[in-house]
Structures are given as C-alpha cells and as structure tokens.
N, C-alpha and C positions, 0 to 999 in steps of 0.2 A: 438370298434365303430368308424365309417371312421368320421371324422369332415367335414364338408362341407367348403370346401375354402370361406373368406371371399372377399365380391364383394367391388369393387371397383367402385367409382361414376362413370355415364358416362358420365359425363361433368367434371369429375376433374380438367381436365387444363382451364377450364372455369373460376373456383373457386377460382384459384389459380393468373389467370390474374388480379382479384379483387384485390385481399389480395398483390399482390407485386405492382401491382401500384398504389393502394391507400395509401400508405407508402410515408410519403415527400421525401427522398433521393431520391429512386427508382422511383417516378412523375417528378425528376429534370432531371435523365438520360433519362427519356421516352421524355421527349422536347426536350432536347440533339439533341436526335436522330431523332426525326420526324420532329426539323428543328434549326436546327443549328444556324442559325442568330439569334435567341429567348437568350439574357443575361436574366438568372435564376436563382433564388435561393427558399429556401424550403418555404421561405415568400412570396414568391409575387406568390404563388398558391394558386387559391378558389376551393375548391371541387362542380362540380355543377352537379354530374353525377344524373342522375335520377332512382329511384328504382323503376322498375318494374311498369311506370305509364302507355304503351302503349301497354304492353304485357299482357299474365294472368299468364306467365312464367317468371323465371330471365334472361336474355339476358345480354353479357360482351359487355356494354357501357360504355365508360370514360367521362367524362364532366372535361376539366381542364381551368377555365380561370385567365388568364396571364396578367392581366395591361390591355391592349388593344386589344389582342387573345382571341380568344373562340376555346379552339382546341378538336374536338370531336373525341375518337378513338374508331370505334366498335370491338366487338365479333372475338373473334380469331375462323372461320368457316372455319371446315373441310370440308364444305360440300359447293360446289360453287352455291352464288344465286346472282342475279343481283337484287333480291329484297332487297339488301342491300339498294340501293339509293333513294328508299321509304322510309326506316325504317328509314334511315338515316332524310332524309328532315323532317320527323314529331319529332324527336328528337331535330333537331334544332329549328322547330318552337314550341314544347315545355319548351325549354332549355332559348330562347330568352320571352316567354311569361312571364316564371318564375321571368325572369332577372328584367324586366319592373314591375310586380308586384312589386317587392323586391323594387324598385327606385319608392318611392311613387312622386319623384317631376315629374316623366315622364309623359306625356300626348299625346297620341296617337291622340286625337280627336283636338289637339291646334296647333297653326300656326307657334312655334318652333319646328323644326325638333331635333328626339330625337337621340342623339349617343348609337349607341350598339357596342361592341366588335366583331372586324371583324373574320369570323368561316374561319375554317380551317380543314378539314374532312378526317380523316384516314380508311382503314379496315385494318387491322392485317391478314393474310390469313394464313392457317396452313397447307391446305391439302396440293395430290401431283399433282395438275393438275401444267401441266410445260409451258402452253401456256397464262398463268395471265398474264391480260392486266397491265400498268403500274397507270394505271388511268381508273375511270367510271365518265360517263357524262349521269344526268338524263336526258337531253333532246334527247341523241343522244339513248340513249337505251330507251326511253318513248313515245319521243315526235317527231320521227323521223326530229332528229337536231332542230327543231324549237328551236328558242335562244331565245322566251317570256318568258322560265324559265326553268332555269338550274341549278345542283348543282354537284359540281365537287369530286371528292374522290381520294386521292392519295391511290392506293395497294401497301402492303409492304409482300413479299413473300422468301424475300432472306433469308437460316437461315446462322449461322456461328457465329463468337467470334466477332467481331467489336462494334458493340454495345448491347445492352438491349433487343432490338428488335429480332435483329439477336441469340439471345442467348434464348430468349421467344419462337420462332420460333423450333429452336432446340429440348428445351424440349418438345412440343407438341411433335414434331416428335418423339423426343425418346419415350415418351408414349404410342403414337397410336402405335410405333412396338411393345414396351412389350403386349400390350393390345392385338395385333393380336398372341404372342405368347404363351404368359400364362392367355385369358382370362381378365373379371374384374375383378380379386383375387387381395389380398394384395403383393402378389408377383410381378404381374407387374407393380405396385408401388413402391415397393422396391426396386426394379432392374430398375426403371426409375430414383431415385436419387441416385443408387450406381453410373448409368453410369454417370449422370450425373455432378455429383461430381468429380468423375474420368477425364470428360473432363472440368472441369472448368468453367462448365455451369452455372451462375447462382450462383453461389460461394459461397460468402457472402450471398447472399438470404438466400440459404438453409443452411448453416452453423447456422444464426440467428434464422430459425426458420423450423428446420428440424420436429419437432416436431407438430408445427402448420400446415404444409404442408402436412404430413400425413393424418393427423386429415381429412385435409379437402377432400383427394381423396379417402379416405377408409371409412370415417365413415359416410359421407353424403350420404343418400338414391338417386335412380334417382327418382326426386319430381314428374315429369311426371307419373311413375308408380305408385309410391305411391297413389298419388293421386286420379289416375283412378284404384285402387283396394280399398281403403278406399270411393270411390265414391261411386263405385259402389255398394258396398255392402248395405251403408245408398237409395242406388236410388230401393234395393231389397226389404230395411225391409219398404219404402215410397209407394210402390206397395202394397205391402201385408195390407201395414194401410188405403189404400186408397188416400193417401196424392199428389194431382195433379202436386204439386210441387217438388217433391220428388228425380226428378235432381237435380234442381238446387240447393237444401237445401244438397242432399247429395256432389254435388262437394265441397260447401263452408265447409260441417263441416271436408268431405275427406283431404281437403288441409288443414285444422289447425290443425288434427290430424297426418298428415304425418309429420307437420315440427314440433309438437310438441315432434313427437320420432326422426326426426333427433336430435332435441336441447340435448334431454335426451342422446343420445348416443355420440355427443360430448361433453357434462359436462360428462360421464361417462370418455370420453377420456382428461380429465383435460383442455379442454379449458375454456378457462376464459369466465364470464358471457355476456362484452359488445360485444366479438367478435363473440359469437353466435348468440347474435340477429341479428346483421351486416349480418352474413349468412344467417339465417332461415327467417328474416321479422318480428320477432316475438316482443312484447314490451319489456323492461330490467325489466317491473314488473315481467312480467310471465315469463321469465328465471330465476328468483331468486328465485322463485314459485317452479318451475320445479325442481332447484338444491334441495330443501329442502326433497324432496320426493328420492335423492337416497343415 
C-alpha cells in the first residue's frame, strides 16, 4: 500500500518567524539588526505583538517595545503587496490604543499631552522580486505624496550570514526551493534544515529546537483550508436544516474544529501544552482537555 507523503504547512516559515523571534535572545539579535543604535538586552523588551485582532487569519506581526521604541516588524511575504502600509498603520494604531489603555494615568481628552513610544516600521520581504524598494511611504503610494499623513517602512530583502535577518531570509528561501522541488511533503522540510544546517543558517536556533521546528512546518494543517472544508461542510448540513445562518455558524465551528485537530496532532508530535496554544489560539484549558483524550 503506497503511503501518501505527509504535507507540509504552507505558511511554515511563517510559523517559525513567531517561535524564533519571540524567544528573548533571538528579539535582542532581531533589534540588533534592524537598528543598531538600540543598547539591548533580553529585559528591556515588552512583547506587544497582537494576535490576530485585525485579521480573521494569523498574519507574522512582531510588536517589540524598547524603553522608548515601538518597533513593529511585519509578515515575511512571498508574495509582493503594497497593502502592507495599510495593515501596517492599523497595527500601529492598534498597538498604540492598547498601550494608552494599559497606562490608566493617560488621558487623551486633557490638556497634558501624552508621551507614547516613538514606532519604527519594518517588512521582512522573502520572495524573489529583485527591484524592492528600500523603503514604503503611505502617502506617496496612497495619497499621491500628500504629507497630511504618512507612515514610512523600512524593506529588508537582503538574505546571507551577517545577521538574524539575513539568515531568516535565507531559510525562507531555502524552503520555497525545497517546496518547489519535493512538493509540501515532510521531505522538503527535511532537506530545508539539513541545508540549512549544513550552511549555518540559523544554527543555534535549530540545533535548540530542531524538534520544535518540525512540529511546526509538518504537523500544522493550512488553517485557510481547513477551515473552508470543515466550514463548509457545517454551511451544507445548515441548508439542509433550514438554518439561515448556517455560514456563519459553520465558519466559526469550521475554524475551532480545524485548530482543535491541529492542537491534537502536535500534542501527538510531543509538543508541550503552552506552546500549542501560542500556535493554534486555542485556551491552555482546552489543550489539556485535548491531551487527555490521546
């Protein structure tokens, strides 16, 4: 009997941009490198990244603030959008609403002006287009230049060994070729961190958590499909009952059912409880739930 090759996520290096840079050492090289002036250490970072508040999907946004930085780094995207600079600005004005919340002495409405942490906007860029700007400007790509409102983005495209970045970059690339040559099987997995091992990508990373890294490019479903086949099926049996509602009841139970078999399939793959939920969204009650059931 032929076994069917096991699929690989297709946002894996997505997944994996989480998990290494939300790791304190690996947040202190990432400032490192996106600006050098910044004295760092693994204390004076606050995690402020936002989980999935503006999308209906998970999207790789970084929220890191620094003393007096707010440095936000998006989505390592294959695919070239200038709708970055959208997503970007509602992020920040997210990111800063939170902040203000959080600082109950703040007052928006009173006649002391309030200090916020000056932003500082990155994209990570992965594909192969070779004409990336060095920089996006909303107003010059929105608002034709008009400077009543602008938000600026530095593009980081280069890959190579100098930094964290350059070495992030790398492993994308090495992915998307395995991925173009063997498919989303476990193989082109595989042979993305033999190479990259081999060239000293990411080194220490994946030496510490070769195991973790796997996990998360093999054994995470792609949620987008999941989701619209477990939707769909609740929006067929919501027809047949008459139920008028029967999308939208079946997207919501498609999607908790999707990420409830991701969770199950990597607690089968021995990851630990809190880092599933981190992945899937799901509460640390019902992953403990979940584990008792295999």
């Amino acid at each position: 009997m032929t076994t069917k090759p096991q699929k690989a996520k297709r946002k894996g290096k997505d997944s994996v941009f989480i998990d290494l840079f939300h790791q304190p050492k690996y947040a202190v090289s990432l400032v490192k490198a996106l600006n050098p002036t910044i004295n760092v250490a693994e204390n004076d970072i606050e995690f402020v990244t936002l989980r999935s508040v503006l999308m209906i999907q998970s999207y790789n946004d970084l929220g890191l603030l620094i003393k007096d930085k707010l440095l936000i780094c998006s989505e390592a995207q294959s695919t070239w959008s200038l709708n970055i600079l959208v997503r970007m600005f509602m992020y920040l004005a997210e990111t800063y609403h939170r902040y203000i919340q959080k600082h109950k002495e703040m007052n928006l409405y009173g006649s002391k002006k309030v200090e916020i942490p000056r932003p500082e906007c990155y994209v990570i860029y992965t594909g192969e287009r070779e004409d990336c700007p060095d920089t996006l400007s909303l107003a010059k790509e929105f608002f034709d230049n008009n400077p009543t409102l602008d938000l600026k983005i530095k593009v980081l495209s280069k890959a190579g060994t100098t930094n964290i970045i350059e070495e992030y970059i790398n492993f994308c690339r090495i992915f998307d070729e395995q991925v173009r040559l063997y498919g989303q099987t476990q193989k082109a997995v595989k042979e993305t961190l033999r190479l990259c091992k081999n060239k000293r990508i990411l080194k220490n990373y994946l030496n510490e958590r070769a195991k973790e890294v796997q996990d998360i490019m093999v054994s995470l479903f792609d949620q987008k499909e999941a989701t619209k086949r477990y939707g769909y099926e609740r929006y067929l049996e919501g027809e047949r009952n008459g139920i008028k509602n029967g999308i939208s009841q079946g997207i919501s139970q498609g999607r908790n059912e999707a990420s409830e078999d991701i969770a199950l399939n990597l607690l089968k793959g021995k990851m630990d409880a809190n880092s599933v939920a981190k992945f899937t969204k799901l509460p640390l009650s019902r992953i403990h739930e979940l584990s008792k059931t295999i």
